[in-house]
N, C-alpha and C positions, 0 to 999 in steps of 0.2 A: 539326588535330593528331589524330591517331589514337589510339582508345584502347590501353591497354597488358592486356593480354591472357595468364590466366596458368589453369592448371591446378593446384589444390590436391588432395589429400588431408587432410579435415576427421578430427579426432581429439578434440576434448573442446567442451566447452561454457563461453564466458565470463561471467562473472556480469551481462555486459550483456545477457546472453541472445541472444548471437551466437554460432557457432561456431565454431571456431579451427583453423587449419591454419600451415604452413609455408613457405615456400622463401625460398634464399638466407639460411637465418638469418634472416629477417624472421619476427616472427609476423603474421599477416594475420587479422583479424576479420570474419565472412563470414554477415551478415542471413540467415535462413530455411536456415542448413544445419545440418546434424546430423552428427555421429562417424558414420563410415562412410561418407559421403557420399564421391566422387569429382566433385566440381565445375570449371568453368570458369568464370573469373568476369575482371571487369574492374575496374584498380585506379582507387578512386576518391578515396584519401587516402593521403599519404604521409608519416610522420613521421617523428620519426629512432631512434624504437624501435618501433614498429609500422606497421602500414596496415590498410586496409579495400579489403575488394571487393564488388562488385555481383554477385548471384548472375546467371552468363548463362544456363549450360544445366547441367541434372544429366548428367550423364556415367554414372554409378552411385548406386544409390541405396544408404541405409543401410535392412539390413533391417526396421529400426525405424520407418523413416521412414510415413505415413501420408497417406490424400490430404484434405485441407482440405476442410471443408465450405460455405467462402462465396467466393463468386467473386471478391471483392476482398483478400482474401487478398494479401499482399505489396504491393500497391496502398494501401490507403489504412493511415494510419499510427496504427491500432489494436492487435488481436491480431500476433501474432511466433510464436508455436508451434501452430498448429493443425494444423502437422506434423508434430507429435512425440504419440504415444499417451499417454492421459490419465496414467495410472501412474506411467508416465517422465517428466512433469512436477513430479509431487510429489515424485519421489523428487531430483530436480535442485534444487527450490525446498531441499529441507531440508539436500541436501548445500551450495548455495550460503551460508546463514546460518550452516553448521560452518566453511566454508573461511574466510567474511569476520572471524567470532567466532578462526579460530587465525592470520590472517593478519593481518589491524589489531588486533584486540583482541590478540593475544601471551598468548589462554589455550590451556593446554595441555590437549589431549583434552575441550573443554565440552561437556556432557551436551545435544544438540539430538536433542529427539523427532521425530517421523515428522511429516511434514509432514500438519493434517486435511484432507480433503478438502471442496473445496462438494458438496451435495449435485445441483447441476447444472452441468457441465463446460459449460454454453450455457444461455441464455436464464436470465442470473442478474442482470444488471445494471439497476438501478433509475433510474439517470437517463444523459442524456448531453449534450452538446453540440454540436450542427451548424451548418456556415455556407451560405450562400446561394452556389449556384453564377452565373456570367454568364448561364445559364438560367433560374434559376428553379429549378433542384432541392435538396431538401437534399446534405448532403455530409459527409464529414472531411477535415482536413487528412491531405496525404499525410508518410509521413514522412518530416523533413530536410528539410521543402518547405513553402511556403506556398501550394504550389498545392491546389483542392480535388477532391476525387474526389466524385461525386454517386455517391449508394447507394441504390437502392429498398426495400433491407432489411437488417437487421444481427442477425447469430443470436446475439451475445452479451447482445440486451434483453430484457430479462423479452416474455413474447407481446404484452402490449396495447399496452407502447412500441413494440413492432415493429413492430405491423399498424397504429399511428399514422403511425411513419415511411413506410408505404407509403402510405397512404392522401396523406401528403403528397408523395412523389414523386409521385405520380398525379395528385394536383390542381396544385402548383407551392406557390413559398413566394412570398408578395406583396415586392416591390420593397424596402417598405421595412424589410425585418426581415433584417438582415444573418446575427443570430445565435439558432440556435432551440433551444431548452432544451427537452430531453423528461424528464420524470420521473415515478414511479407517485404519487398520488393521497395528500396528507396527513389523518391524522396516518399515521404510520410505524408499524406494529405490528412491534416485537422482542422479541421472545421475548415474556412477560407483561404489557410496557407501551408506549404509545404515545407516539411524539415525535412534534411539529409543528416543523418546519424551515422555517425564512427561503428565499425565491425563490432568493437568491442564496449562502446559509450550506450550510458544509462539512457533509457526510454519506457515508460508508459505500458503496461503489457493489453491495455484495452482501448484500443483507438477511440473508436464512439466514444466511451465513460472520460477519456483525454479532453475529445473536445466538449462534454459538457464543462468538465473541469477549470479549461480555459474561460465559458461565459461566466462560471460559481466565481471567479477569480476577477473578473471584469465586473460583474454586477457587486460585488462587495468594495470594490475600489472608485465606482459612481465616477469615473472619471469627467471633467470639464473641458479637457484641451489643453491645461496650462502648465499641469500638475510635476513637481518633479519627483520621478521616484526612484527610492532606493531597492535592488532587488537580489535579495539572496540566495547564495547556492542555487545558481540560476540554468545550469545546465547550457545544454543545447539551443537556447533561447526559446523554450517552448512559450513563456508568458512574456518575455521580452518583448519579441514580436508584434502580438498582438498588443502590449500594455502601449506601447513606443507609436503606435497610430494613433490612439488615441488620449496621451497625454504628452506633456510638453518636451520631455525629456525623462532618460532611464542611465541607472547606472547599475550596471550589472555584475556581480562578484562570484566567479569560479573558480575553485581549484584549481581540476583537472582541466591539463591542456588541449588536451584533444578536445570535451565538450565546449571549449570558448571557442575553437578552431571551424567546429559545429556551427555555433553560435555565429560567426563571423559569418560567414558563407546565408545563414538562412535569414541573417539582419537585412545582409547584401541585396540576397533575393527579394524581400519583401520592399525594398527601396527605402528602409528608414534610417540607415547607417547614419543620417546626421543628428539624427534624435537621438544614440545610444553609446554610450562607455564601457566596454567591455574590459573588464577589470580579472586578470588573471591570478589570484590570488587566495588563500584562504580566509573568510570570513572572518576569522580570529585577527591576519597580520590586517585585512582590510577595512576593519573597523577603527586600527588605527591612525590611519592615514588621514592626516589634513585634509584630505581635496574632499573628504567623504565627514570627518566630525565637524568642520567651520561650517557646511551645508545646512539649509534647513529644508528638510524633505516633508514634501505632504503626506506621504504613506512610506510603507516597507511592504514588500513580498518577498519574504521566505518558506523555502518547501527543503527543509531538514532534510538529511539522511532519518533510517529508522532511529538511531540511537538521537534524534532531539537535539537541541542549538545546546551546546559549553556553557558552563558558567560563566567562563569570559568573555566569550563572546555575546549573553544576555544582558550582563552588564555595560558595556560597550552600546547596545543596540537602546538599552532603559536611557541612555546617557545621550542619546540622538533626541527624546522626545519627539519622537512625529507623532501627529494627531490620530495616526489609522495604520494598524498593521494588520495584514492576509496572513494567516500560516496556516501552509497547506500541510498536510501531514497523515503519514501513513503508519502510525500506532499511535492509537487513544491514548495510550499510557503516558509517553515521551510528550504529548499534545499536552494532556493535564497537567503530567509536572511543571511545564513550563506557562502554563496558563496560573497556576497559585504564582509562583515569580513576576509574571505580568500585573497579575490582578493584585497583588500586597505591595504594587509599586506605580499603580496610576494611570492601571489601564482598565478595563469593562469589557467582558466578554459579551457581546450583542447576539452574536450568535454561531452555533457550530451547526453546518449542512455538512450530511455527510454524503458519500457517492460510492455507489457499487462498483468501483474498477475490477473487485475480484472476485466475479460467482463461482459459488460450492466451495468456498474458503469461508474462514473469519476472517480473513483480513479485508478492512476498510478506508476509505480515504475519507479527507477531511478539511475542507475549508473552515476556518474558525477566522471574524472576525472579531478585531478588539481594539478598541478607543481608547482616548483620555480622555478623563472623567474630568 
């Protein structure tokens, strides 16, 4: 059966970080193209309110458009904009988190800052994951695919991951190691202090963009000295740390064992162990817990998973009243939804700063402060 074959004119950008064209009243979602674009593409999903197409041939470019500087570009299923000029990226990340904050959230005109910048638009990324090609090369997944693309280098790792990965295309990956973890060298120096992180425990993939994160985090929280705060899905103690010096006391709620284990060890280091309560547990059971609802907390800091804080868990947290909560958050969407819950229950979005942790992606990070009114 023959592919079906159509010519667009691309006009905006979707928060999938596709860009969006027309015909037949279909909107059509179109990988690696940009407004202004004049593409040919072939349709490879059909639904009954949109589709997708494969990018075939540019036809016209948009003047914006620029040329990618890694040859797997489109191929393997990494970076997504390394054809759009760095500027024009941040300026799309920050309009993306106003549109998702007035389109799920239902707030009117929310005050989003300028999207900051990483200080290196390439070679920022601190770890990554690779699989074993049928050869013997490393690889990534391509994307939409589980097939693997072999790479002999990748311009978004920091240099010494990079010239690792080469050194490993070069020699091969042995038979038995399916899957190759590259990461920069522990403990983690951010900003003033060092974490040590689990082989396998979540971390940050852009140091620099981490520790601005850390001050977006501090300066939305105006700490005093006295402050007691409550802090969830707290990981490794990446904001512990630093929150735990400069206010009274912290009480901190994880999960996963290993990241409190993390946690314990970089609290130790930092010497604040008598400021802070490392609470092993899920967010859900430890919202309900005495020691944590009879409290009355001057702030909250939470940084979700991508999928957004529970219902349960929102209600439990609305039912704490602190005057000030930090959510950091890494999908505008899951951010908004949870900002209308906030905001139709008595709190005020002041403001969302967002931050570049991920160049040549749409993905964006997000500090959003919110009050009671």
């Amino acid at each position: 059966m023959s592919e079906e074959i159509l010519t667009l004119d691309l006009t905006a950008m979707a928060q999938t970080g596709e860009a969006i064209g027309r015909a037949a009243g279909v909107i059509f979602f179109v990988p690696f193209g940009l407004p202004g674009d004049r593409v040919e593409v072939a349709v490879t999903e059909r639904k009954r309110t949109f589709a997708r197409g494969r990018l075939l041939r540019l036809l016209d470019a948009s003047p914006q458009r620029i040329d990618p500087c890694c040859p797997y570009f489109t191929i393997c299923g990494g970076c997504e904009w390394q054809h759009i000029p760095y500027p024009q990226q941040l300026l799309l990340k920050a309009s993306n988190v106003r549109t998702q904050l007035t389109r799920i959230g239902k707030l009117v005109d929310p005050t989003v800052l300028n999207c900051l910048p990483s200080p290196c638009a390439y070679g920022y990324r601190n770890h990554a994951r690779l699989q074993r090609t049928a050869t013997g090369k490393p690889g990534y997944r391509a994307a939409r695919s589980h097939d693997i693309v072999a790479v002999e280098q990748c311009p978004i790792l920091e240099p010494t991951l990079n010239a690792e990965l080469q050194h490993l295309s070069a020699d091969g990956v042995s038979a038995g190691c399916s899957e190759i973890q590259l990461r920069v060298a522990m403990p983690l120096s951010i900003g003033a202090h060092f974490y040590q992180v689990a082989p396998d425990a979540f971390f940050q993939a852009n140091t620099a963009v981490t520790a601005r994160l850390v001050d977006e985090v501090l300066r939305a929280l105006a700490l005093g000295g006295k402050e007691q705060i409550l802090e969830l899905y707290s990981g490794m103690g990446l904001f512990t740390v630093p929150i735990a010096e400069h206010a009274g006391s912290v009480v901190a709620v994880e999960a996963n064992a290993v990241a409190t284990a993390d946690a314990q060890a970089n609290v130790a280091h930092a010497g604040i162990a008598d400021r802070v309560e490392l609470v092993t547990a899920s967010v859900e059971q430890a919202l309900l817990q005495k020691t944590i609802t009879r409290r009355k907390w001057d702030a909250i800091v939470l940084d979700p998973p991508r999928a957004g804080v529970t219902n349960l868990a929102l209600t439990a947290l609305l039912g704490l009243a602190a005057s000030k909560l930090v959510y950091v958050s890494c999908d505008p969407a899951t951010l908004a939804r949870d900002a209308q819950i906030l905001c139709t229950n008595g709190y005020r979005l002041h403001y969302a700063q967002p931050l570049d942790m991920f160049p040549q992606t749409h993905h964006v990070e997000t500090v959003a402060l919110f009050a009671r009114e």
